[in-house]
C-alpha positions as CSV (number, residue, x, y, z in Angstrom):
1,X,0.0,0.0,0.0
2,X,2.8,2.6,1.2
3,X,4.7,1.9,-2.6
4,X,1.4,3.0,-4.3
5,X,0.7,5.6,-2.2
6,X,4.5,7.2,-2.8
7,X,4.3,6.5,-6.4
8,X,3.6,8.7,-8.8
9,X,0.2,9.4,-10.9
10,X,1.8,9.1,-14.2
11,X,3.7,5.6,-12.7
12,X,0.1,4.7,-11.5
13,X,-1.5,5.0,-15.0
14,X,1.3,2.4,-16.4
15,X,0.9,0.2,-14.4
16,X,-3.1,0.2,-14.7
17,X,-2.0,0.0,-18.5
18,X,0.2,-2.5,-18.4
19,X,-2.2,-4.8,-15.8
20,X,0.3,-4.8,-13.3
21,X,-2.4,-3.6,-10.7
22,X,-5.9,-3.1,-10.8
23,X,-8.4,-0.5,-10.2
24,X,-9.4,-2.4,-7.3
25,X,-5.9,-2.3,-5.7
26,X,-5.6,2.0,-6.1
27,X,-8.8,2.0,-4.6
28,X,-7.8,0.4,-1.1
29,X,-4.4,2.1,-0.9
30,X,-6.5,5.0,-1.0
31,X,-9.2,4.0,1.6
32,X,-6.6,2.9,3.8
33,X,-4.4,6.3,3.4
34,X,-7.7,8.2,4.1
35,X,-8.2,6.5,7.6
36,X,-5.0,6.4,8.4
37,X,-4.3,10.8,8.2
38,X,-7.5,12.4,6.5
39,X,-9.2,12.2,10.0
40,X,-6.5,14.8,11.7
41,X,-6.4,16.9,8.1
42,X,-9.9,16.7,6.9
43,X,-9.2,17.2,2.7
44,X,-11.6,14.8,1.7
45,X,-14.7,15.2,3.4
46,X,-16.9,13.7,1.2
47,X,-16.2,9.5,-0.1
48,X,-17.7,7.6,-3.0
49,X,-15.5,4.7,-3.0
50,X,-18.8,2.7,-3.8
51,X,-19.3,4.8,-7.0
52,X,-15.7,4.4,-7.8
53,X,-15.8,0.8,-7.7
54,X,-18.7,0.0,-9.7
55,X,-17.2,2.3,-12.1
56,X,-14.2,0.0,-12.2
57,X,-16.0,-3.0,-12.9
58,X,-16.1,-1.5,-16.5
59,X,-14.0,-2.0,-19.7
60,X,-11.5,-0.3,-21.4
61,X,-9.7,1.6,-19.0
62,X,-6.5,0.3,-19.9
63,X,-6.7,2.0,-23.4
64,X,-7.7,5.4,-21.8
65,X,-5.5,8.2,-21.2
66,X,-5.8,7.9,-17.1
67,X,-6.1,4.2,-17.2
68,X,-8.5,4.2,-14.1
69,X,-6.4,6.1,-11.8
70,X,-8.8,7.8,-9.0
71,X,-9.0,11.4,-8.6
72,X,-10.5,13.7,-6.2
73,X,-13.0,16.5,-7.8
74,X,-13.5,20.1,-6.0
75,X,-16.7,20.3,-3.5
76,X,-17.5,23.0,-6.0
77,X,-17.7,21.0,-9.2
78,X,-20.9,18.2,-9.5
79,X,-20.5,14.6,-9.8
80,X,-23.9,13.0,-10.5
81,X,-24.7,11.1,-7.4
82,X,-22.6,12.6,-4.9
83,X,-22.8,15.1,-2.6
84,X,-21.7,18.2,-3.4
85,X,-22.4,21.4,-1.0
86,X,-20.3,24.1,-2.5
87,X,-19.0,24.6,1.2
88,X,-22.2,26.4,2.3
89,X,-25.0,25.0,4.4
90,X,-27.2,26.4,1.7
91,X,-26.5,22.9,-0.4
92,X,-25.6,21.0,2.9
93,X,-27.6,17.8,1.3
94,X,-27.3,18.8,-2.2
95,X,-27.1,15.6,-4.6
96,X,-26.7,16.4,-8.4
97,X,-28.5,14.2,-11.2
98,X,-26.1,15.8,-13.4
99,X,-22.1,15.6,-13.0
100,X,-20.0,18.9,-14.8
101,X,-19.2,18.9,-18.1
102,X,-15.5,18.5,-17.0
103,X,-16.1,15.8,-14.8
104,X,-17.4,14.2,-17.7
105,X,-14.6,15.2,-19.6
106,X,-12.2,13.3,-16.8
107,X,-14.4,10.2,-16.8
108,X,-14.7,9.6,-20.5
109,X,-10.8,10.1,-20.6
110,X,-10.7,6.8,-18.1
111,X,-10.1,9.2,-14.8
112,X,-12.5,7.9,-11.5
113,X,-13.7,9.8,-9.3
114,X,-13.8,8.3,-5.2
115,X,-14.0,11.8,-2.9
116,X,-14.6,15.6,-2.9
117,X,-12.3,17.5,-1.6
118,X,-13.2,20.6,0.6
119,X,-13.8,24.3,-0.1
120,X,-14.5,27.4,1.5
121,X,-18.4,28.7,1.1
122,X,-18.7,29.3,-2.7
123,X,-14.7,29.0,-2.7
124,X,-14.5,32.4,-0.8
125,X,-11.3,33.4,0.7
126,X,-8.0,31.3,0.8
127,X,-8.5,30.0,3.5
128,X,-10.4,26.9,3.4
129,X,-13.1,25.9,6.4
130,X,-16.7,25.9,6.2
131,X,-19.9,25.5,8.3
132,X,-20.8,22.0,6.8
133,X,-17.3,20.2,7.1
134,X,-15.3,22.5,9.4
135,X,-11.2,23.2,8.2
136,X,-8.6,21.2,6.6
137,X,-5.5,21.2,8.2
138,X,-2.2,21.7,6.3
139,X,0.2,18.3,6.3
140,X,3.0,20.0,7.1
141,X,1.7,21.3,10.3
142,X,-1.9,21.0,11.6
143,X,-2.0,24.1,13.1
144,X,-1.8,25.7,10.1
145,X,-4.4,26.6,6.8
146,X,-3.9,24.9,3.6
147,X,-4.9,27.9,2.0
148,X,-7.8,28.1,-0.2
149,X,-10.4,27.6,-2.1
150,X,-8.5,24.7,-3.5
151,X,-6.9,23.6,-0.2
152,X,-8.7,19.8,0.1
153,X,-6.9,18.9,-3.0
154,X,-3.9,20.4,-2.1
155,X,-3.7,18.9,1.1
156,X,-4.9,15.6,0.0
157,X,-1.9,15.5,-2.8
158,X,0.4,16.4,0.0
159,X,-1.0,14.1,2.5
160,X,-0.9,10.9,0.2
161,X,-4.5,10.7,-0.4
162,X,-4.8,11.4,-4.0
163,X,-2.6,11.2,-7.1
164,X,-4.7,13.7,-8.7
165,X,-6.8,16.4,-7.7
166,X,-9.0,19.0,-9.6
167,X,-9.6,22.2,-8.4
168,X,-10.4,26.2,-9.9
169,X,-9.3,29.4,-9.8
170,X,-10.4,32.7,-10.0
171,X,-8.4,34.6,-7.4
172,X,-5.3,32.3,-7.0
173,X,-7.5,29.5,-5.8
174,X,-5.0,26.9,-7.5
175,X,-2.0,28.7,-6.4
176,X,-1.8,29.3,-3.1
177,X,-2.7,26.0,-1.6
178,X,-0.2,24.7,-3.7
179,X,2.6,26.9,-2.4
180,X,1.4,26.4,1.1
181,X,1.1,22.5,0.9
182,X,4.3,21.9,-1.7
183,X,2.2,20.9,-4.8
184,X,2.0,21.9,-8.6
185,X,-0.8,23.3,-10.2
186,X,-2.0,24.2,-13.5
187,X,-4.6,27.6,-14.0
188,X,-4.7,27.2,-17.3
189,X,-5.6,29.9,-20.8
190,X,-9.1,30.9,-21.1
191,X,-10.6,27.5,-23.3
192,X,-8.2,24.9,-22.6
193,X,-10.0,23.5,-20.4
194,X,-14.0,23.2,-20.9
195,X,-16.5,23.2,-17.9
196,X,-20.4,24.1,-17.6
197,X,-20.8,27.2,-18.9
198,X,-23.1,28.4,-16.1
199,X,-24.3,31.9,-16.0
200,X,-21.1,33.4,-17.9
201,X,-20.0,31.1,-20.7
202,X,-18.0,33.4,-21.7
203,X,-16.0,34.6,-18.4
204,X,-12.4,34.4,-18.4
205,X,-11.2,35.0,-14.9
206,X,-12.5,31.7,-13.7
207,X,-11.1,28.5,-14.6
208,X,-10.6,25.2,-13.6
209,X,-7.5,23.1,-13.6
210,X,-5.3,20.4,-12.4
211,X,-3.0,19.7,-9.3
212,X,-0.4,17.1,-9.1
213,X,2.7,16.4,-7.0
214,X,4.8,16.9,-9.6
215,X,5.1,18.6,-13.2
216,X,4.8,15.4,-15.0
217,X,1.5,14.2,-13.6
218,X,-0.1,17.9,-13.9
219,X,0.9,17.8,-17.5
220,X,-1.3,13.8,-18.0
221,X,-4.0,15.1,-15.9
222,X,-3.8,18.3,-17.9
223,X,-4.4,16.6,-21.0
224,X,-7.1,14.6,-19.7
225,X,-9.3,17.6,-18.8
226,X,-8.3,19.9,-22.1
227,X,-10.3,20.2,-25.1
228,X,-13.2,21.6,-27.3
229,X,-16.8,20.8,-26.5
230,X,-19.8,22.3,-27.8
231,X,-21.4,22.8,-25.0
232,X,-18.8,25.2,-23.5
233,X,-18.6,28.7,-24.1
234,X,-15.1,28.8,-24.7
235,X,-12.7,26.1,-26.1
236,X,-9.5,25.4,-28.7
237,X,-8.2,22.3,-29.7
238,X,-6.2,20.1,-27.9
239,X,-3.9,17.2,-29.3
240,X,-4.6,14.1,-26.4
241,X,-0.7,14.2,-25.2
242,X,0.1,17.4,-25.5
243,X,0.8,18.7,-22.3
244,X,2.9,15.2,-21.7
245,X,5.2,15.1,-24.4
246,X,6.3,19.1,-23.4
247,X,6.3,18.0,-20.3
248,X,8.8,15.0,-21.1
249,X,11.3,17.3,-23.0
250,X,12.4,19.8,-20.2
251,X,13.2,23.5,-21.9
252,X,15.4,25.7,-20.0
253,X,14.0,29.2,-20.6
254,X,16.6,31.7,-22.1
255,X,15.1,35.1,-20.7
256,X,13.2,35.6,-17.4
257,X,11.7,38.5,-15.8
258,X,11.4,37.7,-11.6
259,X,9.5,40.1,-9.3
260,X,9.2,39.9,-5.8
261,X,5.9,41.7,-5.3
262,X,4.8,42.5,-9.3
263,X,4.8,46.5,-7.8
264,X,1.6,45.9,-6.0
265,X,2.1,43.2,-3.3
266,X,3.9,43.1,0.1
267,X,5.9,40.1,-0.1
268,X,7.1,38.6,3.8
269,X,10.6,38.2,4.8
270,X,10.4,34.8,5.5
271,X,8.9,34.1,1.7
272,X,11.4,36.6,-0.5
273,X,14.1,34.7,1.0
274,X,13.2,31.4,0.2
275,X,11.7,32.7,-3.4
276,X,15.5,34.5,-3.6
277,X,17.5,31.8,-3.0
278,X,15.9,29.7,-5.7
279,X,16.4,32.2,-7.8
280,X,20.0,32.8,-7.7
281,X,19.9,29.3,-8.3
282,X,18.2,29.8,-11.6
283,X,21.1,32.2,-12.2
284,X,24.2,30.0,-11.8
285,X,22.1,27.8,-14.6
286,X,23.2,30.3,-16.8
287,X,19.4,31.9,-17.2
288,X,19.8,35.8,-18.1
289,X,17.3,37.0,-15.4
290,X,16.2,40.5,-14.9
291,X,14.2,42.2,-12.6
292,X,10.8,43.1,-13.9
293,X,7.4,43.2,-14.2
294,X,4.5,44.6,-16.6
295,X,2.5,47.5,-15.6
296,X,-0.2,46.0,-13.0
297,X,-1.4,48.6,-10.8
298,X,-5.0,48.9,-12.2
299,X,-5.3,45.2,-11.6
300,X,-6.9,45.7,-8.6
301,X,-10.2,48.1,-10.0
302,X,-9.9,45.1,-13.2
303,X,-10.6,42.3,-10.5
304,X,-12.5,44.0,-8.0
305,X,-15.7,44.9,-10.0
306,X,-15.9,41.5,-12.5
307,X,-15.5,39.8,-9.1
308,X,-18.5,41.6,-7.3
309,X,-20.5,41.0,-10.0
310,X,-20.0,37.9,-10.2
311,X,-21.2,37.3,-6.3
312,X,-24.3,39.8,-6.8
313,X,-25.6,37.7,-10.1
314,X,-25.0,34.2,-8.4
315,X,-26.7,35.7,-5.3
316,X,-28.2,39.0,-5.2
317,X,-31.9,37.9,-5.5
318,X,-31.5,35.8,-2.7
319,X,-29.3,38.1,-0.6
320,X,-32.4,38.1,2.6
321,X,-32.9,35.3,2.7
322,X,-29.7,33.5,2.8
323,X,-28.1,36.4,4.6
324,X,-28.3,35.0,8.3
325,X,-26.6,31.2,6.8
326,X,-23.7,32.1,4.6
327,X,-20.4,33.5,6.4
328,X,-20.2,37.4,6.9
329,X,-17.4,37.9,4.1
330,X,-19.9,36.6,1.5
331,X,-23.0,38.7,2.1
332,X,-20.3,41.8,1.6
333,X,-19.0,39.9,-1.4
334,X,-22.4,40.1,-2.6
335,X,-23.5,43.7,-1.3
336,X,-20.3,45.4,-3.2
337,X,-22.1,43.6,-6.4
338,X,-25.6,44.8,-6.2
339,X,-23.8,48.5,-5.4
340,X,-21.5,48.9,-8.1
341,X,-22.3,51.8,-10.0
342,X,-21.9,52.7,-14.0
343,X,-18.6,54.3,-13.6
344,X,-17.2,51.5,-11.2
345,X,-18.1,48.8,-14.1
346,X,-17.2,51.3,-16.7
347,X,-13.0,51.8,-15.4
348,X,-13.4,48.2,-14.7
349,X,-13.9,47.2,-18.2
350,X,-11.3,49.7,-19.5
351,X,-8.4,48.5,-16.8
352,X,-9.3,45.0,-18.0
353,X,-8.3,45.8,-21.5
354,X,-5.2,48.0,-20.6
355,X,-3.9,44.6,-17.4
356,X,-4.2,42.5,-20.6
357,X,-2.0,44.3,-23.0
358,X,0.2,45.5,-20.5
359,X,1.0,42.0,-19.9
360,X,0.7,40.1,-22.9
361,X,3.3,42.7,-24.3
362,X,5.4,42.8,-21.8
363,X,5.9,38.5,-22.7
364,X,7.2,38.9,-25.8
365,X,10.3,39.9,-24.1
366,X,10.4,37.0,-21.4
367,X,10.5,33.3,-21.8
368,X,9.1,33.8,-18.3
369,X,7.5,35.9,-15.3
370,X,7.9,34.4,-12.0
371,X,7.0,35.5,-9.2
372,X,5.9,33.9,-5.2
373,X,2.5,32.5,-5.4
374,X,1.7,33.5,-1.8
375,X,3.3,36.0,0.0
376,X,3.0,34.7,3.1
377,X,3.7,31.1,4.5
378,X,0.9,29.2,6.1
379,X,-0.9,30.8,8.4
380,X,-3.1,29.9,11.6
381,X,-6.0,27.6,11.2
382,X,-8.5,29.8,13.1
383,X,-7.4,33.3,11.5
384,X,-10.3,33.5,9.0
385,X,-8.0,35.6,6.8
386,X,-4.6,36.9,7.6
387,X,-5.3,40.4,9.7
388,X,-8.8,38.9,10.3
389,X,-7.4,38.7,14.3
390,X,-6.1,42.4,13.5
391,X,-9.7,43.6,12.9
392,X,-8.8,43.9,8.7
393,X,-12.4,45.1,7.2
394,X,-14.1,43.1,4.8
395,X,-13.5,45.8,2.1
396,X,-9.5,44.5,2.7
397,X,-10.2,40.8,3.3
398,X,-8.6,39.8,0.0
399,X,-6.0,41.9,-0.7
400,X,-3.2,40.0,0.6
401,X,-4.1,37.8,-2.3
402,X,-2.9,40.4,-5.3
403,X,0.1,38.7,-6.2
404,X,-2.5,36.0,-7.8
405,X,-5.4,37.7,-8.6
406,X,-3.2,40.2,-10.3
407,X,-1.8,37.4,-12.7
408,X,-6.0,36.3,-13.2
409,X,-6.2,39.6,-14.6
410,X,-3.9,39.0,-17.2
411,X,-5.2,35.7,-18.4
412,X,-1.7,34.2,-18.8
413,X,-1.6,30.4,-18.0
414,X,0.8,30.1,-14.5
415,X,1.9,26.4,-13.6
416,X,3.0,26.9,-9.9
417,X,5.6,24.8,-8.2
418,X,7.2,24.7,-5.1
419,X,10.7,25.8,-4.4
420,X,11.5,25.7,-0.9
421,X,11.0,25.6,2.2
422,X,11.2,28.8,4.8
423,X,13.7,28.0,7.9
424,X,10.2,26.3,9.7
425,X,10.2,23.5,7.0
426,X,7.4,25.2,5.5
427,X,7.2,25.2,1.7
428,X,7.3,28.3,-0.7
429,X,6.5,28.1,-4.3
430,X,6.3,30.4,-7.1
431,X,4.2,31.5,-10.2
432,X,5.9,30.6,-13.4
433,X,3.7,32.9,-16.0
434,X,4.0,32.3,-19.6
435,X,3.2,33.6,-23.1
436,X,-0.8,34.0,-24.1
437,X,-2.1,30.8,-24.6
438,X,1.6,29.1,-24.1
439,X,0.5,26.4,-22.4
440,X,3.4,23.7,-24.5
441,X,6.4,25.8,-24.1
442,X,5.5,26.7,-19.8
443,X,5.3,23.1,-19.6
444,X,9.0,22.4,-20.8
445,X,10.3,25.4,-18.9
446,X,8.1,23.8,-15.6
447,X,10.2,20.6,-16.0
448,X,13.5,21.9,-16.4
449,X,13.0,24.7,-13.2
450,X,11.4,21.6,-11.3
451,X,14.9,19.8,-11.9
452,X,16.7,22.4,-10.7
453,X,14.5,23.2,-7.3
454,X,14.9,19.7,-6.9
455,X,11.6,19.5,-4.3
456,X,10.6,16.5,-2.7
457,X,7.4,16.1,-3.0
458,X,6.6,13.4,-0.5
459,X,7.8,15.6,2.2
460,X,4.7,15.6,4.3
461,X,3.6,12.0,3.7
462,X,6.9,10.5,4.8
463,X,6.9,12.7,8.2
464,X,3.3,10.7,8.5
């Protein structure tokens, strides 16, 4: 059990392939890793080992691009059959008929799906606790937050209880639970990867994507969620090992632009240090690296008000009623939305376009932009947000988070990988930020920066 649960996904998959294991034999490493930590941690809240299995009593998995290998879907994302509460007592016993387009997607490409993993109320705040399932507690120290919204799959990757995880985005909700739990993730190019369309088929800012432990197994479960489908607002075609075969030919990047704090963050001491050091590591590979960054300081009024309105659409009618049962943070979330007036959405829209070419132009110089994808380390379990103990307003609540949702703004696609570990044993990781759309060529410069950061990624699960 211990082998497959320190193995990797992308070793997994082979030997699924190949018939060395079955289905059937992933599925009880799993149960047994779950009962053995998930009760101190709390990632996976939600098991359908039942589901999985009579999944696996199928055919053809061995032909399929994930071969059977389990993964865990976001408490945010539907799977037909299976509870799914979008963190909020709201949908406490919710059970979909239907699953997501991209869970679909993941299934039809021979993935299976055995737990949710858990969220903050309608993946608000990075920090990631609710009223239905409580928090999950970061691996490396249980004291600590896993960050959010994605922090159940991030702390289940770190914690040996998945190989692969889905999660989304829209204010660095892939990125920091990967720094603070030592994972990879993927936010990907508006299209690459298809969900529902919902209420905005056409929105940009929020996207879905993969974590992994390592570069390699984002890049096969990458290419198992990627492609066109007409029912999606937004797609582009997709080759079925795309991602992987990048992924297998590491690129060192020629010309990369490293900020600190992309002019609009304060970055701690503890995480420029670490974020330093690997960079003047990046330096002795030869890599010309400058100190840089595009224009980003309207990226706050370009987030702010799509944002908003994204909360006062999803639950402005319903604002009364729900008011006294959702978390404090969301009804302002939602208030700020039904507020916004035509100017407010008006320089919105206009800083939107100006974030985009700012930063798309500024990448023709760069191979790269990197930059930390947190600028703290983990923080307490209890503080709802950092400052929260501080008495931070609402209005605030976020900002610590601009170092991400800055990069949303921008639409490029950022793989995020860990690259150290503060003097605490904490780990660090950064945003690598690529080219419009250059999803193939960040993959190859992921693998060969992974090589030389060198991170074990079974930190956590060894320490037990």
């Amino acid at each position: 059990m211990d082998e497959l649960i320190t193995s990797s996904a992308a070793k997994i998959v082979a030997m699924l392939q190949s018939g060395e294991i079955e289905i059937g034999d992933t599925l009880a490493a799993l149960e047994a890793r779950i009962a053995e930590v998930d009760g101190d941690i709390n990632a996976l809240p939600t098991l359908c080992f039942e589901r999985a299995r009579e999944a696996a009593a199928q055919q053809g998995f061995s032909t399929s691009l994930l071969g059977g290998i389990p993964v865990a879907i976001k408490d945010l994302t539907d799977v037909a059959g299976v509870r799914t509460t979008y963190g909020s007592m709201l949908s406490e016993n919710h059970v979909p008929r239907q699953s997501d387009l991209l869970v679909e997607t993941i299934e039809r490409n021979g993935g299976i799906v055995y737990a949710k993993s858990n969220t903050p109320e309608f993946g608000s705040g990075a920090n990631t606790f609710n009223d239905v399932f409580g928090a999950t507690r970061n691996p490396y120290d249980l004291s600590l937050s896993v960050g959010g919204s994605s922090g159940g799959a991030a702390a289940a990757l770190a914690s040996g209880c998945a190989w692969l995880a889905q999660g989304s985005d829209l204010g660095g909700s892939l990125r920091t639970p990967a720094s603070f739990c030592g994972v990879t993730s993927l936010r990907p190019s508006p299209g690459l990867i298809p969900t529902s369309p919902g209420q905005q088929p056409f929105g940009a800012y929020s996207q879905t994507g993969p974590m992994a432990r390592n570069v390699t197994d984002l890049a096969l479960f990458a290419d198992a969620m990627a492609g066109c489908s007409s029912l999606a607002g937004l797609g582009k075609p997709h080759q079925p090992t795309e991602l992987q075969d990048a992924a297998a030919q590491p690129r060192k990047p020629l010309r990369v632009a490293f900020s600190i704090d992309l002019g609009i963050a304060d970055t701690s001491t503890e995480v420029a240090a670490v974020c330093g050091a690997a960079i003047t590591g990046l330096g002795r590979e030869n890599i010309d690296i400058e100190t840089a960054h595009p224009d980003l300081s309207m990226a706050h009024r370009a987030f702010d008000v799509p944002r908003a309105l994204d909360y006062a659409l999803s639950y402005g009618p319903e604002l009364e009623r729900i008011r006294s049962v959702i978390k404090p943070e969301n009804a302002w979330n939602i208030e700020f939305g039904l507020q916004l007036t035509r100017d407010q959405i008006l320089d919105s829209m206009a800083a939107q376009g100006e974030v985009f070419h700012n930063a798309s132009r500024f990448m023709q110089n760069y191979d790269l932009l990197i930059c930390p994808a947190a600028i703290v380390p983990p923080y307490p379990v209890e503080e709802r947000y950092p400052g929260f103990s501080e008495g931070l307003a609402y209005s605030e609540y976020y900002r610590w988070l601009a170092i991400v949702y800055a990069i949303t703004t921008t639409t490029l696609p950022v793989i995020s990988i860990p690259c150290g570990k503060t003097d605490a044993g904490l780990p660090v990781g950064l945003q690598l930020i690529g080219k419009a759309h250059g999803e193939r060529e960040l993959f190859g410069y992921a693998s060969y920066l992974e090589q030389v950061f060198d991170w074990d990624p079974l930190q956590a699960i060894r320490a037990g």
